[in-house]
Backbone bond lengths (Angstrom), bond angles and torsions (degrees), N, CA, C in turn:
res aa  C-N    CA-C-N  psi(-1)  N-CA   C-N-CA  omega(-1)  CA-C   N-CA-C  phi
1 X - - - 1.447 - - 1.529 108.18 -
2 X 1.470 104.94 127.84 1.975 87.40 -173.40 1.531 85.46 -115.43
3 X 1.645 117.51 170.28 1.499 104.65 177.43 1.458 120.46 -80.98
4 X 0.916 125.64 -0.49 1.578 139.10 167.03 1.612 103.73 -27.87
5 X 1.140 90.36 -71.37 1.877 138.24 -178.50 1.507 115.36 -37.36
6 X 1.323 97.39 -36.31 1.824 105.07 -176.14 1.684 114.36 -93.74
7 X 1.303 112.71 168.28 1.672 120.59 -169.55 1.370 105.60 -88.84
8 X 1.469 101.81 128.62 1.406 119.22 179.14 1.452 100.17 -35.63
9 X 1.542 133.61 -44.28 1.270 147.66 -145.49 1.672 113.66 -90.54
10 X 1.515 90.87 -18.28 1.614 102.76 -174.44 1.909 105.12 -114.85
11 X 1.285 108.86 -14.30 1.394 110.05 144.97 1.541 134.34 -78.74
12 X 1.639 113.13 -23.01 1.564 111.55 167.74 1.350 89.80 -80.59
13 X 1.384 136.88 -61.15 1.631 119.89 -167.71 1.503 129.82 -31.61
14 X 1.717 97.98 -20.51 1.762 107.67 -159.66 1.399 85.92 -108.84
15 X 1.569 128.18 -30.19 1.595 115.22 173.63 1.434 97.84 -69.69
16 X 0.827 141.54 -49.64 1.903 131.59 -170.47 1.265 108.83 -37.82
17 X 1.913 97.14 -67.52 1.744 116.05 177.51 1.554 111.38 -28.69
18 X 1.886 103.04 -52.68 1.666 91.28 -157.13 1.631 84.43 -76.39
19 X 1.288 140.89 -65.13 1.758 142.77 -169.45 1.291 96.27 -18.04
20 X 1.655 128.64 -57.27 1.469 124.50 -168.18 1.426 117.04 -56.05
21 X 1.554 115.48 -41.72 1.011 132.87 178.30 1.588 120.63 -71.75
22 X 0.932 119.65 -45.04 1.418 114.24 162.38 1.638 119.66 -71.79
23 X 1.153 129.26 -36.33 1.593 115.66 160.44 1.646 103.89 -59.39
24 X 1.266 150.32 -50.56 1.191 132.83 177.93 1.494 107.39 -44.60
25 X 1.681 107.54 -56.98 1.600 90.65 -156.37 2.009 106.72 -81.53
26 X 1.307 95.39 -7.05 2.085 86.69 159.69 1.484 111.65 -75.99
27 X 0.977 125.20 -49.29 1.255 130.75 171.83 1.684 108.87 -46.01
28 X 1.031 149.42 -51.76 1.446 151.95 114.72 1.045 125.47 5.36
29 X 1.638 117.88 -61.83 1.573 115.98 -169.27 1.676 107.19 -93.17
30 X 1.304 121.37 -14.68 1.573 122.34 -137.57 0.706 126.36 55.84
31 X 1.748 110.73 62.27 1.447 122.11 178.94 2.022 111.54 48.68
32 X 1.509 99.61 24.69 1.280 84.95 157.03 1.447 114.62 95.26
33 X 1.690 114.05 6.15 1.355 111.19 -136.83 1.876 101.68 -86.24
34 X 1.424 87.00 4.68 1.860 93.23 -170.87 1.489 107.73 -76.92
35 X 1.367 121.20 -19.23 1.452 138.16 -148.68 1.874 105.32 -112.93
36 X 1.393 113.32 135.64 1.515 115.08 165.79 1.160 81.99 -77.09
37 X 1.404 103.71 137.58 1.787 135.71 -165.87 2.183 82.27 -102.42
38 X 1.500 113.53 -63.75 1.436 94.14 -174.30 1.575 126.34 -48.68
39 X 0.813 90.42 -34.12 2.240 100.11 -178.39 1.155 88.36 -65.43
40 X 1.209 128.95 -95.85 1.994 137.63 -162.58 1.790 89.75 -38.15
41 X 1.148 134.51 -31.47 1.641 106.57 175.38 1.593 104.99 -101.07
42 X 0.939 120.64 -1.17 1.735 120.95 157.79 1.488 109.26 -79.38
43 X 1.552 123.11 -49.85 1.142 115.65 -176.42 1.862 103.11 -78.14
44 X 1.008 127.92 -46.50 1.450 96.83 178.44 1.787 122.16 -76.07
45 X 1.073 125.85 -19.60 1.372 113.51 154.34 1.471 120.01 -54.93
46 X 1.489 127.61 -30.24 1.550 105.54 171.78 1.414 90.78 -79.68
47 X 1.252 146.50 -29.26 1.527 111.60 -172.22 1.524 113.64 -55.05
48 X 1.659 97.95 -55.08 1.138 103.41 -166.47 1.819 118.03 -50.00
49 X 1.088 119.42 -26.62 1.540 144.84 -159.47 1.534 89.82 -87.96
50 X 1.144 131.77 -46.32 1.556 127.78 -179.85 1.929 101.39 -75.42
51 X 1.450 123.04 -49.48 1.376 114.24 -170.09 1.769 101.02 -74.21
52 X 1.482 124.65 -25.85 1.696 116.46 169.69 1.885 110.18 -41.31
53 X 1.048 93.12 -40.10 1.705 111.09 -139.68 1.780 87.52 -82.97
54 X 1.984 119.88 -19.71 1.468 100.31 172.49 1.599 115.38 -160.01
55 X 1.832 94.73 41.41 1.065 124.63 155.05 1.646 123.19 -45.71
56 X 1.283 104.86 -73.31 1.696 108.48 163.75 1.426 138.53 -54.09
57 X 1.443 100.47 -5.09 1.646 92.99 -165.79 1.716 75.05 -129.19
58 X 1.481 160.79 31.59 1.198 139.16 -157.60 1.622 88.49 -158.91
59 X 1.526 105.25 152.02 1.328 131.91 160.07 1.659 113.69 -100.70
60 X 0.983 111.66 157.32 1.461 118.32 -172.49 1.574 104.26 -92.89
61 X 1.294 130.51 -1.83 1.067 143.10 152.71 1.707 120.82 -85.02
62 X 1.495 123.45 -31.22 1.411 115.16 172.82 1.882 124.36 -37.95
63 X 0.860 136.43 -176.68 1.052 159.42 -134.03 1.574 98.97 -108.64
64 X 1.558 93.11 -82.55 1.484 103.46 173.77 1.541 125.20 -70.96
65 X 1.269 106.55 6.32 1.833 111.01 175.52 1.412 94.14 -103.52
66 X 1.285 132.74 -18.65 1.442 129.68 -177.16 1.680 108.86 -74.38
């Protein structure tokens, strides 16, 4: 499944989902205030930057996505 592929309508549904979910969990943490905010957005941009790079060609079951 690449995201190309999916409905504009079922990608805003899943941006809402995650938006809802992150105002709960700031609202929860105090916005988080326990956490270096630069690291946690350094460390999830390299995640994210490694799963861009083999999103299209990978199953969420392969080997190396595990």
């Amino acid at each position: 499944m690449r995201l190309q592929n999916l409905e504009a309508t079922y990608l805003e549904t899943c941006r809402n989902a995650l938006s809802q979910e992150q105002s709960i969990s700031l609202a929860e943490t105090n916005h988080w205030a326990h956490v270096d905010r630069n690291q946690v957005h350094a460390d999830w941009d390299a995640l994210y930057k490694t799963l861009a790079s083999v999103i299209d060609t990978s199953t969420a079951s392969d080997t190396h996505i595990q």
